[in-house]
N, C-alpha and C positions, 0 to 999 in steps of 0.2 A: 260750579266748582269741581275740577277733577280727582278724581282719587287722592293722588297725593298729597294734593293741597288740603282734601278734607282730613287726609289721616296726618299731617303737622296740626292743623285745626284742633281736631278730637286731643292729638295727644299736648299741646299747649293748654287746652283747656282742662285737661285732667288733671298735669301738673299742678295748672295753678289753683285749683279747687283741693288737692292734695297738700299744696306747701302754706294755704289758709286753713290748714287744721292739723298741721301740725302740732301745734301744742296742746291740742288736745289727743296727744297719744295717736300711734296706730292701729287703727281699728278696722274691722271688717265687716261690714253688714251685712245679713240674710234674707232672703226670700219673707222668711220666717217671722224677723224684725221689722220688717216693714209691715207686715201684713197685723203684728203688732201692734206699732207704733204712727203707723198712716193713718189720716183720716180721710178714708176712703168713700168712692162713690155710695157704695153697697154701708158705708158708716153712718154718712149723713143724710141720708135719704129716712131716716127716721129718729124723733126724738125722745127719749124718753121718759115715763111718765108713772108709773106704777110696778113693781115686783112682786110677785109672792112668791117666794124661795120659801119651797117643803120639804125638808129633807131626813132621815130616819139615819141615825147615827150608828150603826151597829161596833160596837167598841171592842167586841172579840176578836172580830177578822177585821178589824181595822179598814172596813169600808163604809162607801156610803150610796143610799138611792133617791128617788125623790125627782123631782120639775122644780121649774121657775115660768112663773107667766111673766112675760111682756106686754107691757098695754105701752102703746106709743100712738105719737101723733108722726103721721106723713109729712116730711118737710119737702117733698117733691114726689113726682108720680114716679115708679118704682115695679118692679118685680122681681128683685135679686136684694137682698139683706144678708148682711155677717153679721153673725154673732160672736162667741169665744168659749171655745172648751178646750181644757189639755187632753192632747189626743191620747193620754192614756187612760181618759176617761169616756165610756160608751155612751152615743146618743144613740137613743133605743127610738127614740121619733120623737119627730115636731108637729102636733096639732093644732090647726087653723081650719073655725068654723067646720069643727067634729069632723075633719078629714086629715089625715095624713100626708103632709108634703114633701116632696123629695128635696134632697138636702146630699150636698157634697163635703169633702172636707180637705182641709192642704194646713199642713201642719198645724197648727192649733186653732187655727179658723174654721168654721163650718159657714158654708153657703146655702140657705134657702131659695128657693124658687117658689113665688106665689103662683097662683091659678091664672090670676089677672092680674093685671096693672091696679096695684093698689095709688088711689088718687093724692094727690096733695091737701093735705088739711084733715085727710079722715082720719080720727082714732080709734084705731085696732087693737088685736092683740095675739097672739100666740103662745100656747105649752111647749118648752122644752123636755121631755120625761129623760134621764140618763141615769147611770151606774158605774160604779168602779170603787180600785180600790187608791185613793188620793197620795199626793206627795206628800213620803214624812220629811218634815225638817231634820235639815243635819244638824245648824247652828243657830234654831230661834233666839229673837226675829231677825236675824242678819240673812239668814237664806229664808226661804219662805216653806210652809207647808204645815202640815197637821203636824200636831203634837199629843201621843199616849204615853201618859207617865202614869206616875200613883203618887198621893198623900203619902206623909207619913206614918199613918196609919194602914198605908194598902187601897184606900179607895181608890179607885180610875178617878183620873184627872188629865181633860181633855181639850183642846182648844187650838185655834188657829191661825198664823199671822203671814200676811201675803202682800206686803204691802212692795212695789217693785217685782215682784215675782209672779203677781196676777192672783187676781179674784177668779180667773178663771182657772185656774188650777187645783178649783175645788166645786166652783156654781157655774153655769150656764148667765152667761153677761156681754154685753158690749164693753167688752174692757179695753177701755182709753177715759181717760181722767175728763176729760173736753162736760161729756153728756154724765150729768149728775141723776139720778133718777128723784124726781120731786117726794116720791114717800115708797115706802115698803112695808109688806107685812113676812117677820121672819119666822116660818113654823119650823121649829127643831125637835125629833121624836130621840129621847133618848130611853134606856133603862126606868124605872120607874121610881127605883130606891135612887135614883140621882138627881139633881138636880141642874137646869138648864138657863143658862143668863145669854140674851143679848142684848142689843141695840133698844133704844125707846122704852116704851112703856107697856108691862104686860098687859095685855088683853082677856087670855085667857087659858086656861091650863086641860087637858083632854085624858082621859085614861083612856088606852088603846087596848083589844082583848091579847095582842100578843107579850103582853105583860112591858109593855112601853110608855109612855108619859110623851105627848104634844106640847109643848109650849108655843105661845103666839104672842111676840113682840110686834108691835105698830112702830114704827118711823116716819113721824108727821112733818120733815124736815129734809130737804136732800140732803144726799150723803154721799159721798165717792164710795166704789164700791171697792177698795179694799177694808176700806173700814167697818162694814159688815162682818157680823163673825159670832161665835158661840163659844162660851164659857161652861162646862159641865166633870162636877165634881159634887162632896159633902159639902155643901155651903153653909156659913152663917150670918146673918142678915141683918141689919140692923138702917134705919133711916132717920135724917134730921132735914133741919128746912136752915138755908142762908136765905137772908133778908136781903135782898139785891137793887141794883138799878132798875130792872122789871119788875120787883115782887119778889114773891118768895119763889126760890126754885126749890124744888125737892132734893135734895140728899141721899142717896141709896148707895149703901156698900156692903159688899160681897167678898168676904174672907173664906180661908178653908173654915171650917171650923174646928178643924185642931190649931189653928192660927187668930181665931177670934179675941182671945186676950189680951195677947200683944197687936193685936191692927189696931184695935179701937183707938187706945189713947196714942198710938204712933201717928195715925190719919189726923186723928182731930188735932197735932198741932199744927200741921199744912194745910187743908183743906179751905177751910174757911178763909185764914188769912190770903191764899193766892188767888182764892176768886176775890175778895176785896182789891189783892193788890190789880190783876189784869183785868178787872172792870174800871179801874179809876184809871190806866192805861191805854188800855185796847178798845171800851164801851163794853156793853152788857152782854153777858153771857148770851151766844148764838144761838142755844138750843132748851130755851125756857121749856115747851110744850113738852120736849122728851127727855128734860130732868137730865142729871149731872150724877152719872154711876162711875164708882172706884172696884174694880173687880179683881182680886188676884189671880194672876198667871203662871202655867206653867211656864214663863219665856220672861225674858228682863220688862218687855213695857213694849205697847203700843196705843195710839191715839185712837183710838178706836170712837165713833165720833160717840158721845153720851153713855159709853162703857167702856172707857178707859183701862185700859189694859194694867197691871201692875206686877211687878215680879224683882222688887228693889231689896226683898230680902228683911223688909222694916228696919235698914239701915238711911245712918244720914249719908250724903253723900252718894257717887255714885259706884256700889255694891261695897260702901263702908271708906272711898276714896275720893276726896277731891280735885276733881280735872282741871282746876285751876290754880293746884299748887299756892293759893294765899289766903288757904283757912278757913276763905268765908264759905268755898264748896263746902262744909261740912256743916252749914248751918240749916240745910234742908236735905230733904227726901227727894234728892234729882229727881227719879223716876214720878214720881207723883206732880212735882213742879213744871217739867219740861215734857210730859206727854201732854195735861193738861192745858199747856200754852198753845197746843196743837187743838184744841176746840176753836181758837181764833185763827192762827196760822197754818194751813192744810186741810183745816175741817169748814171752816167758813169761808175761808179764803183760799181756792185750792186752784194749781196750776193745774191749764188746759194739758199741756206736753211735760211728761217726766222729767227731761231735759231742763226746766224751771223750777226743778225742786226745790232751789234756794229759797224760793220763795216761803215753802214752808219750813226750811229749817235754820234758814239763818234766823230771822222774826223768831223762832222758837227759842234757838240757842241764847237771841240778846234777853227775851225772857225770865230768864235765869238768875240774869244781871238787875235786870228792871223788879222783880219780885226782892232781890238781894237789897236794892236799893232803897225800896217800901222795908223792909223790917231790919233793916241793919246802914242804913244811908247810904250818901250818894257817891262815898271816898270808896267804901268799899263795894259796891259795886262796878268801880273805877280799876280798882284793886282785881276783881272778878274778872273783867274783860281783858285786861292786860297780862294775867296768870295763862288765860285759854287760850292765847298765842305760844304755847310750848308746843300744842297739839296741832300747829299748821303746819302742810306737808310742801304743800305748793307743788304737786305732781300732776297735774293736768286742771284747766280751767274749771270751775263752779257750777257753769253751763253746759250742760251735755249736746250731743248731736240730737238734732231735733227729727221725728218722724220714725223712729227706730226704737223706740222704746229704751231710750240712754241716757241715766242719770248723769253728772258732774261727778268733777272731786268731792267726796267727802268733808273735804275745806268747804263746802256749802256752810257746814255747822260752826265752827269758828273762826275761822278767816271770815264768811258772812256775818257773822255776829258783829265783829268788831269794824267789817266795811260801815256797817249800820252804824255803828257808836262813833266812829271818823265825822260822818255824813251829820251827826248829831250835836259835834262840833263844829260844824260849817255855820248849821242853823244858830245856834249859840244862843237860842229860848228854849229853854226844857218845857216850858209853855206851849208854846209852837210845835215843838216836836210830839208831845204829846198829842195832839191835836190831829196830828198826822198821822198818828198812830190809829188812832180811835175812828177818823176821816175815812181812813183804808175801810176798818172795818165794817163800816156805815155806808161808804159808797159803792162797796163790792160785795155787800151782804148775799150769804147765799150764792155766790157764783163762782163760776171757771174763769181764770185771767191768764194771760201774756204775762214775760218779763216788760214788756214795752208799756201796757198799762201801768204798774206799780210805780217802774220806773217815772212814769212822765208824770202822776200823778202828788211823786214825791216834789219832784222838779218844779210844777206849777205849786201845789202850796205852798212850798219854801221860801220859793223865787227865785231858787238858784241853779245856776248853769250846773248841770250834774251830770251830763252826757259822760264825761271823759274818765269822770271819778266809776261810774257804774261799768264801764267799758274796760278799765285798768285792774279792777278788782273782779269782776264776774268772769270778764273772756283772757285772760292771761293770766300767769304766774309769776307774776314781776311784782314786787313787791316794790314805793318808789323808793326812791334814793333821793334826799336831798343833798347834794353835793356843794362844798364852799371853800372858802379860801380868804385869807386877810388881808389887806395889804394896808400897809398904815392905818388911817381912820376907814379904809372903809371894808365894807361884807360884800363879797361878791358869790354867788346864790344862784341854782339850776336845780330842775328837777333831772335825774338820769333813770335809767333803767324801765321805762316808762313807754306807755306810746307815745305818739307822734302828737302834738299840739296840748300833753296831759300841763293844767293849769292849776291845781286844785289851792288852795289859799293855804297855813297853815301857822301854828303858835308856837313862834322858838324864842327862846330867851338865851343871853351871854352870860347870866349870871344866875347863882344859886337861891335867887328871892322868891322862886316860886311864880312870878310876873312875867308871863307872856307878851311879847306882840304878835302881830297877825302880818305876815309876808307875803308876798304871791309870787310862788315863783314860776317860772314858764322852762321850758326845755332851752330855750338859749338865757346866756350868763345875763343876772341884772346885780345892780349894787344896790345898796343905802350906806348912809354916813352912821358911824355908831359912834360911841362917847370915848375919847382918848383916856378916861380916868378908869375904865374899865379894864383889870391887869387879867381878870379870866376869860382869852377869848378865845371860848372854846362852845361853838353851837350846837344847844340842846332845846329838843323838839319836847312838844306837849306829849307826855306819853297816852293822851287819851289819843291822839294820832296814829291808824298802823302804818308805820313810816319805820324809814333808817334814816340815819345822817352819817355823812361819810366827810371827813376832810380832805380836799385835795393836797397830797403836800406837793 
């Protein structure tokens, strides 16, 4: 091939790799993001398997010091490993078998280099020892980073949320969502008069001579590591026991305690009931062995897995507001509701590539609904999901760019909710659907998934052809169009605005009785005969449908 030839090649090829992604915005990616978002040689070349992040909080100078060990297992013979630190955080050295290894770094990557050719199969491990002083959040949790506030009495109150913006931006990790680490032990040394909450179950508490406090949470469960993190303020404590599908799980909640009066009986009216409700949903709570903690935050809420983050203000609603504009928002503690759904959706079930977020937050979002629907029925729930369409944007696809560290639209949350609840009318057994709720999280327990997994595993227990319905609502912004038109007795019916072969079935009625039929309509025009004594003909869709209907005149 000669020059020229290759360079129409290259630049045909780029074009059309560029006008296939166009809709999701113009974007530019870095060195940076890739070395991010790639799962690279030097990534999978080891998996892993134990952490022990130690780290000494010091809250004056708003830094921090401290190691993390890696224990991993060899998934191929090796001598080059990436880890992840933000480069404005110092690796002071990496220790492998009481020596010091040389190690590179390129933007927020660090490269080690072993001695030898570490083998395939063997499990090792390595110290990271580092220092600095950490990113503060501008706008927790929406941007990521450490947070130094105070109570309203003045105590330090301190905490972290990094979820998108990297685990590494405060610990030494393999940060890519793909490799969960199977358990961790979290040492955090704060002040001694404060108090320190994370993840799992405490273990053990240390008095240190420079007038600091150790604490030592176990995490007997993987866990993605943005969900790792510490909690440290005045706390006040208090525990109960839900009687569960497993047993009993433990109860642990952590207010300030100048806010202990008001949590107590604000918690105990959600708590209990949404784990009844997403265990009779989703199956049994994911993380029996390391118990189910509500901690308050300096930050609105994160999922934090078994220490759920809270910062709702002890309002109902979400910070005293209903996102769904039809009332029933107001009947809970969003924040307590909708982090907590995120034990099953994100925390149990978590996407390999950020770019799949949906995964965790549309399941999270329709949660909301499906908890609404457990304490207030099924209308209003219905009510619920069709309110949360004010807040769809439609400004770039659900699915982000994959290998680059790039979430989707925001529509992940409710444009994904309500893809779900469409999808939920296809199946038309809340039975069944259930089933496939709960399915998901019994067949994917514990693991990192694809959109392609959920997707086909919806697909096969439904039975139904779902390719196009998942492809219209994830990868574009098109919302469909049923389009029609009368002509004497009969309805003539197309889907528009739509991909190419989109089929999906749906429930419109001519009249105001509330009685649906089920249609199908395809991208080119079909008819049926409708009833001459019918003087309203004017087509209306099930609104449990997220659809338009448009009249051709």
């Amino acid at each position: 091939m000669n020059k020229i030839t290759l360079s129409i090649f290259a630049f045909l090829l780029f074009t059309t790799i560029a006008n296939a992604q166009l809709l999701q915005g113009k974007q530019e990616f870095t060195r940076a993001d890739t070395l991010r978002g790639m799962l690279s040689p030097e990534r999978t070349c080891y998996d892993l398997n134990y952490y022990h992040l130690d780290v000494k909080i010091d809250i004056e100078n708003k830094s921090i010091s401290g190691s993390n060990e890696f224990n991993f297992t060899a998934t191929k013979d090796f001598i080059l490993l990436q880890f992840d630190l933000f480069n404005n955080l110092n690796v002071e050295k990496v220790v492998y078998n009481g020596q010091e290894l040389p190690f590179k770094r390129e933007f927020n990557a660090v490269f080690v280099t072993f001695p030898g050719t570490v083998k395939k199969g063997k499990k090792d491990k390595f110290k990271v020892f580092y220092s600095g002083n950490p990113v503060i959040a501008r706008k927790p949790p929406w941007d990521g980073g450490f947070i130094f506030t105070r109570d309203t009495a003045g105590n330090p109150w301190v905490s972290v949320a990094c979820q998108g913006f990297g685990a590494s931006s405060w610990w030494p990790t393999k940060d890519h969502q793909s490799d969960e680490v199977d358990s961790v032990l979290i040492s955090i040394s704060v002040p001694k008069d404060l108090q320190e909450v994370s993840n799992g179950r405490l273990r053990s508490t240390v008095d240190q001579p420079d007038g600091y406090k150790q604490y030592n949470w176990f995490v007997s469960n993987p866990i993605n590591n943005y969900n790792i993190t510490f909690y440290i303020g005045k706390y006040a404590h208090w525990t109960d026991t839900y009687k569960g599908e497993n047993g009993n799980l433990t109860l642990d909640y952590w207010s300030l305690a100048t806010d202990s009066a008001q949590a107590k009986p604000h918690w105990d009216a959600d708590v209990k009931p949404m784990l009844k409700s997403f265990e009779h949903w989703f199956g049994p709570y994911p993380f029996y062995k390391d118990g189910y903690k509500l901690v308050q935050a300096p930050h609105l809420g994160m999922e934090h897995q078994s220490a759920v983050a809270y910062g709702n203000e002890f309002k109902m609603g979400y910070l005293g507001r209903d996102l769904s504009h039809s009332g029933w928002g107001m009947k809970f503690d969003f924040i307590t509701v909708h982090e907590s759904g995120h034990e099953w959706f994100g925390n149990n079930i978590t996407s390999k590539d950020i770019a799949d977020m949906w995964i965790h937050e549309s399941f999270t979002n329709y949660s909301e609904a499906l908890f609404t629907e457990s304490t207030q029925g099924k209308a209003a729930a219905a009510a619920y999901v069709v309110g949360i369409r004010e807040n769809i944007s439609n400004d770039i696809p659900i699915i982000g760019h994959y290998n680059v560290n790039n979430e989707g639209s925001g529509d992940m949350y409710y444009k994904g909710a309500n893809m779900i609840h469409t999808i939920r009318q296809l199946i038309d057994n809340d039975e069944k659907f259930r089933n496939i709720l709960r399915g998901l999280n019994k067949t994917f327990y514990h693991q990192t998934v694809t959109t392609a997994q959920i997707e086909n595993y919806i697909a096969q227990q439904s039975g139904l052809k779902l390719n196009k319905v998942f492809d219209q609502y994830l990868r574009t912004i098109k919302i469909p169009v049923l389009s029609y038109h009368i002509k004497g007795n009969q309805l003539y019916y197309r889907w528009t605005n739509t991909i190419n072969g989109f089929d999906m079935p749906v429930k419109v009625s001519l009249t105001d009785t509330g009685k649906y039929t089920i249609i199908k309509p395809a991208t080119e025009w079909k008819s049926i005969s409708i009833n001459p004594s019918i003087t309203e003909k004017i087509v209306k869709a099930d609104p449990n449908f997220y659809i338009e209907v448009k009249k051709d005149e």
